[in-house]
N, C-alpha and C positions, 0 to 999 in steps of 0.2 A: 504494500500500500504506500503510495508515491504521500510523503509528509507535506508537499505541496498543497494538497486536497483539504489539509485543517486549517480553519483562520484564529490567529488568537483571539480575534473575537468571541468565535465557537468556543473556544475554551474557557474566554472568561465568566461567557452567559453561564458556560457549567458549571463552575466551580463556586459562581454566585448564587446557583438558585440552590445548589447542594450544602451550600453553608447557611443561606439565608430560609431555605427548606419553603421558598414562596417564591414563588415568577415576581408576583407585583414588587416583595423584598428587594429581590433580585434587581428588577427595574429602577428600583429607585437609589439603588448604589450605582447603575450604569450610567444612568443618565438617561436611559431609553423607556420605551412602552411596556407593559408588559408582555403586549401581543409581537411586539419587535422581540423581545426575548426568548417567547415560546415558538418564533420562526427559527432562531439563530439553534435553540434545541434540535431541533424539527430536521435543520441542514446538518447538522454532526451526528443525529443519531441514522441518516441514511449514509453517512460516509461510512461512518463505523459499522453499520447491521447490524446495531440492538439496539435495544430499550434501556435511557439510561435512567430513567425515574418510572416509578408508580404512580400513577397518579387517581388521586378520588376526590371527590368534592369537597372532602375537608382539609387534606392534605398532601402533601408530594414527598417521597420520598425514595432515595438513592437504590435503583434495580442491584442484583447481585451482580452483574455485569457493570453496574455504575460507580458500584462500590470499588472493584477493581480499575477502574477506567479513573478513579478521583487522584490516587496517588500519582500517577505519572504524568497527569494533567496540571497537575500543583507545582509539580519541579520545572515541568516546562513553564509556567507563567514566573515563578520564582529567578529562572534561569537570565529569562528576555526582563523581567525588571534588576535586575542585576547589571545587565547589557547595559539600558539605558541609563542607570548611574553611573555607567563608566563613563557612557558616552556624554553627560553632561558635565561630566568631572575634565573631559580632555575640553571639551566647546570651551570651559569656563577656566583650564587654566590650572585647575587642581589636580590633575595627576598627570603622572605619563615619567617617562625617563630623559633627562640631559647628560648629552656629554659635554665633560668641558677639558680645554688642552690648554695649560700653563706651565711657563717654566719655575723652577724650582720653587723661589721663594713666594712666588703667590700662590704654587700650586698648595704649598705647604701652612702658608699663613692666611693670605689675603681671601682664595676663592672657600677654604672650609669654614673662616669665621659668615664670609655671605653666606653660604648656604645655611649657617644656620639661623640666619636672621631669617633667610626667603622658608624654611621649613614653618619656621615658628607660624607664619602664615597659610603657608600649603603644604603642610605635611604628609600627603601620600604623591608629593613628586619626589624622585628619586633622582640624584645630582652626581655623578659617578667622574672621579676629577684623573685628568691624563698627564701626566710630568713628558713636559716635552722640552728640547732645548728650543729658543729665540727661534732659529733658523727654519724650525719645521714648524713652526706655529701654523702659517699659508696655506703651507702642502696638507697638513691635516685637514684643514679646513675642505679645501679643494676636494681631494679625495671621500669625504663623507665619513672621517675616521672618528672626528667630532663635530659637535653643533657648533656649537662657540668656541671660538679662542681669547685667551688674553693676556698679552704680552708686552712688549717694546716695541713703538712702529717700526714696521718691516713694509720694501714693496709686494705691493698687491698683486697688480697683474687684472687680468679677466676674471671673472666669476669669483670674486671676493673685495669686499668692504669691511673698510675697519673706519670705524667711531673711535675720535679720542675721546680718553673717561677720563686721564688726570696726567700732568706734567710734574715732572721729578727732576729736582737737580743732580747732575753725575758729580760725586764729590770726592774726595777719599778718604777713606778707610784707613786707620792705623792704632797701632797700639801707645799705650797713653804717652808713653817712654821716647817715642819713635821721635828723632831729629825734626821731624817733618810737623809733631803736635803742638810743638814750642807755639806756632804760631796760631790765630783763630782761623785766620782768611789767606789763603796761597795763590799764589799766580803759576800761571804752568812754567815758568822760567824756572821757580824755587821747587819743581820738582825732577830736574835735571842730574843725573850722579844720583840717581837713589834708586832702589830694587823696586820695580811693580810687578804685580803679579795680575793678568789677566784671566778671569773665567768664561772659558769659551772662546771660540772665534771671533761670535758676534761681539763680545768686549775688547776684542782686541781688534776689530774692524774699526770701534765706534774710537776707540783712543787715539790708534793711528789716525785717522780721519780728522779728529778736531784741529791739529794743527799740521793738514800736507802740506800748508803754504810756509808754515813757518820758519824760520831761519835753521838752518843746521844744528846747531846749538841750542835752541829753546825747543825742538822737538822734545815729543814724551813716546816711549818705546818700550811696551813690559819686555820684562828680561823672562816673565817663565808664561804659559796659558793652561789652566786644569780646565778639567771638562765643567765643573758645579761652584757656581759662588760660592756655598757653602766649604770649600775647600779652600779658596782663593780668603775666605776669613780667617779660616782657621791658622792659615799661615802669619796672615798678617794680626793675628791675634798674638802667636808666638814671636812678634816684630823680626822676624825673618824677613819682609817686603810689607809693601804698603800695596794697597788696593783700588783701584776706581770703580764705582759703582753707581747707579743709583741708589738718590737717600733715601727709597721706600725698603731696602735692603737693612734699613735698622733692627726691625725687627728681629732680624736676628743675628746681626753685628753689633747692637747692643749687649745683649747677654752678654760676647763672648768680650766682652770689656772694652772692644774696640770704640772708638770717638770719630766722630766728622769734621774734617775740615771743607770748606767751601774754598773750590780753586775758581777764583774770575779772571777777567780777562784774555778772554770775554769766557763769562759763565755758561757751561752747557748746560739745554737742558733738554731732558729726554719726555718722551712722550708715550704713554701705557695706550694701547687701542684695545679696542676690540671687536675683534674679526670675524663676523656672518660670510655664507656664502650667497650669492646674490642670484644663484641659477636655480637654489632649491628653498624650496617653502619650509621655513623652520616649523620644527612642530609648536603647538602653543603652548606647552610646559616649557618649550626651550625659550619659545619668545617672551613669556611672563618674565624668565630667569633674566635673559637679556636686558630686557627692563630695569628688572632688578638689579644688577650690575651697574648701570649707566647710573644710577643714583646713590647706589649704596659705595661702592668704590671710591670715590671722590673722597668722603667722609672718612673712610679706613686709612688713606692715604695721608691725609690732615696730622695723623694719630701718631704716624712713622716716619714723616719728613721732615 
């Protein structure tokens, strides 16, 4: 028997008049007629070929065939209202799964304190976070490996957008000790003859870079590059090198007792985005999250710069 042939209406008429043990009952939970409800009976007991009520003029009540026919009739309306909760829970933003691809330090600080602000509000979305290096933020993106990214601007290219959420100054990093802490405010001159330590390429693109125009002599050049800022602290926690980073990076170069100087002239400053793909339709747990992010990030950043 093709499950096409039953409408949930059919079922609900049954399920109504065998609870409510009256058509008119019945009717008056649906919303319908009584005689609308003893049709919609009328069409399921010819699909099925029985009889699913007794009926007499004082009362209605569930055939032996009806009786067996109630329980499996119950789970399917239970099932398809289950369905529909899910499916207002995604329309409206309340469940479903994000992924999200950051590197280290906000995968570790910045993106799990948001999620649990964005839970505290929608807590059957599920926010599942990706440690990725600067460089493949894009390509994750691109690829469909996550929804969101959120990193250091990087270029885009085709089929991705990045929103900037907050600006950070690139400052350095050192231990309290370090030659270099004597002073509050440095200029990139006064960090010439001293040990830096870059993490990642992408930190060691962005240092090279600030000054390719500059004189021979006032360049700034790390001497060593690890893969994890977290590394590149640690060193420079041990005043083994000093570090450049961005100041959202306190977070956890605080603890390790390191201090910030601010190098101007001219002061860099970096820019956190973040990165949707613009060829596919985010789902709306991801885009509430997005949302989410674009507001709450700002504020975390305030905290740590």
């Amino acid at each position: 028997m093709a499950l096409t042939r039953y409408t949930l209406r059919q079922l609900e008429a049954f399920v109504a008049v065998a609870e409510q043990r009256s058509f008119t009952g019945a009717a008056q939970r649906m919303g319908l007629t009584a005689q609308a409800v003893s049709q919609l009976i009328a069409e399921l007991e010819a699909i099925v070929d029985f009889r699913l009520f007794e009926r007499t003029t004082r009362r209605v009540a569930l055939s032996s065939a009806g009786q067996h026919f109630l329980g499996p009739a119950e789970t399917v309306l239970r099932h398809v209202q289950a369905a529909e909760i899910a499916a207002s829970d995604v329309r409206n933003q309340a469940a479903g799964i994000v992924r999200v691809g950051a590197p280290q330090v906000l995968a570790g600080a910045a993106i799990p304190a948001a999620i649990g602000a964005f839970q505290a509000l929608r807590p059957r979305v599920v926010v599942r976070v990706k440690d990725l290096p600067v460089d493949q933020l894009v390509d994750a993106v691109t690829a469909g490996d996550v929804d969101l990214a959120v990193g250091p601007d990087r270029p885009t290219g085709e089929g991705v957008q990045g929103t900037a959420v907050f600006d950070s100054r690139w400052v350095l990093w050192c231990a309290p000790d370090h030659p270099l802490a004597r002073s509050k405010q440095l200029r990139w001159t006064d960090l010439h003859g001293h040990a830096l330590v870059a993490a990642g390429r992408d930190h060691e693109r962005s240092v090279s870079q600030m000054h390719v125009n500059a004189p021979a002599d006032a360049r700034v050049e790390p001497v060593d590059v690890v893969d994890n800022v977290s590394t590149a602290l640690g060193i420079a926690a041990q005043g083994l090198a000093a570090t450049l980073a961005p100041a959202y990076v306190g977070v956890v170069a605080r603890p390790l007792g390191l201090v910030l100087r601010r190098v101007v002239e001219p002061e860099t400053v970096r820019t956190v985005c973040l990165y949707r793909s613009t060829v596919r339709t985010l789902p709306p747990a991801a885009e509430a999250f997005a949302d989410h992010l674009l507001q709450w990030l700002p504020g975390w950043q305030k905290k740590d710069d």
